[in-house]
N, C-alpha and C positions, 0 to 999 in steps of 0.2 A: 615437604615433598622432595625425594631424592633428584637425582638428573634420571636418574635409569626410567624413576614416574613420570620427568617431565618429557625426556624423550619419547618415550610411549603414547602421551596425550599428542603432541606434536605430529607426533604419524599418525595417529588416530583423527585427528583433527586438522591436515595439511592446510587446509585452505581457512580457517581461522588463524593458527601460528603464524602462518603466511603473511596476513591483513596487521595480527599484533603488531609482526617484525617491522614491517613499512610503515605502520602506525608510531610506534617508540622511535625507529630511526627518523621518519619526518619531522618527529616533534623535539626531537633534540638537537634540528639543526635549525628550528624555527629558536630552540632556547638560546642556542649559540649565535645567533644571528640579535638575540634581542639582546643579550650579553656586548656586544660587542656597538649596535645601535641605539639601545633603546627604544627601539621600535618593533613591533610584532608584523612577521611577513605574511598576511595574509593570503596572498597569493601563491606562496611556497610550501603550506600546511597542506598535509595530506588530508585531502578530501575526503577523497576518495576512499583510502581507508577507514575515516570516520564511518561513512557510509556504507561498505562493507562489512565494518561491525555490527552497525545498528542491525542491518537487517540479518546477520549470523544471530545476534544475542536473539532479534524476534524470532526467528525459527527456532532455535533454542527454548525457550520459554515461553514462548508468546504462540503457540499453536494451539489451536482447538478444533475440536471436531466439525465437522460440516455439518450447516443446518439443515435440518429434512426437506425442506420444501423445496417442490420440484423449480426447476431451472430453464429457461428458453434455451432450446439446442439450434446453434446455429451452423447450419451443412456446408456450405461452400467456403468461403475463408477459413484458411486456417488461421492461428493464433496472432503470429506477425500482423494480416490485415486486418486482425480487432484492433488488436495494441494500435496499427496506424489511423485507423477508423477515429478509437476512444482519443489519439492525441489530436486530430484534425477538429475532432467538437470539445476540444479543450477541457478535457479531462487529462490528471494527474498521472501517471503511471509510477506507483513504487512507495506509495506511501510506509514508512517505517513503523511508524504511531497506531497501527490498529494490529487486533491480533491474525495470525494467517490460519485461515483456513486449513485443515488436512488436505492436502490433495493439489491447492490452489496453484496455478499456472498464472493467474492475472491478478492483479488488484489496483482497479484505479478509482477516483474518486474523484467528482468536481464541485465547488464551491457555488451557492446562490444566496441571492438575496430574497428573502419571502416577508414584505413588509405588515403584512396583514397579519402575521402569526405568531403565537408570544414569546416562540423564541425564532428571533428571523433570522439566523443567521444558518446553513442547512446544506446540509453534503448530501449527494445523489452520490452512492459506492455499488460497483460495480464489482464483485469478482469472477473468475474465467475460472472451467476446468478443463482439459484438454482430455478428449475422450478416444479410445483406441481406436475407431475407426476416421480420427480429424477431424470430427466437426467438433464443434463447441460449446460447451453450457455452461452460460449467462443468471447467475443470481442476482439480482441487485436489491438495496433498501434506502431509502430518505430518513435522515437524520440528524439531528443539531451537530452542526459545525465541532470537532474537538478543541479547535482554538478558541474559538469568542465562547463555546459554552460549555467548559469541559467537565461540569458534573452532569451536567444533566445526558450529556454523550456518555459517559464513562454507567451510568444508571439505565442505560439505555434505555429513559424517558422520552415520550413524543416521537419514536421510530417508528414507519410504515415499512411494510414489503412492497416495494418497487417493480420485482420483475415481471407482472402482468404489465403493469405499465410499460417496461421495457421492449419486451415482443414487438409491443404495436408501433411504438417508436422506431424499434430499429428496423422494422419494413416499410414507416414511411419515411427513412433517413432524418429525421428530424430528432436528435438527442439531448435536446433543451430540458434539463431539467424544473424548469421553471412551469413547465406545462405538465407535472405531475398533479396528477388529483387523486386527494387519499380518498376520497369517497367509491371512488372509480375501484379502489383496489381492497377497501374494504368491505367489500358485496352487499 
């Protein structure tokens, strides 16, 4: 790659090179700092950059198309009072690890315990698309945890569609996913 290519990706890409830049400069002041201590500054690694990348590389690579099935459109909040809604019932907001949606405005996900079921460890994900006239539409699905159970997530084995369930949820504010019932949603 000449400079003239690399210059050219670098404006084509401002806000990746941007993340590299403070990613490379963070990390060579974490080396020099362990150089000089022996010690790694955790508190001084750019995080944030880390994080910045993960989620450049997943829009990058990790996009796919939007599933067909219809979505709960939600009218009055805009996207802000989901995102504050989804954080207040303690769901995730940003996860890095799944792929994005085309379109996707939201992606959160929250963690449960379903002891009765053979694999119990079990994410309720939730993703937003932010539609031209503001209001919002809400897909969600239940599915094994990708941490405690990551082939059978990655297989997308033992997955329901959630957002029938969802609807009803979010009009009696109660967004436990604990109180999902596949039977409910498998007609």
């Amino acid at each position: 790659m000449t400079p003239d290519h690399l210059l050219t990706w670098a404006l084509e890409n401002h806000e990746l090179a941007i993340t590299l830049l403070t990613l490379l400069t963070g990390t060579a002041g974490g080396v020099r700092h362990y150089r000089k201590t022996g010690r790694i500054p955790l508190s001084t690694l750019p995080w944030r950059a880390f994080r910045r990348l993960a989620f450049a590389f997943r829009r990058r690579y990790f996009t796919v198309e939007r599933p067909r099935k219809r979505g709960t459109i939600i009218e009055s909040p805009g996207l802000e009072e989901i995102q504050t809604r989804l954080g207040k019932e303690s769901f995730a907001s940003g996860w890095p690890l799944s792929y994005r949606y085309r379109g996707e405005d939201l992606n959160a996900r929250r963690y449960f315990l379903a002891p009765s079921r053979e694999l119990p460890h079990r994410q309720l994900h939730i993703r937003g698309f932010e539609l031209s006239d503001g209001s919002v539409e809400l897909i969600a699905h239940e599915e094994p945890d990708p941490i405690r159970h990551p082939r059978a997530h990655l297989r997308e084995s033992d997955m329901a569609d959630a957002t029938p369930w969802l609807q009803g949820a979010w009009e009696s504010k109660a967004l436990d996913p604990r109180t999902f019932d596949r039977q409910q949603t498998d007609g």
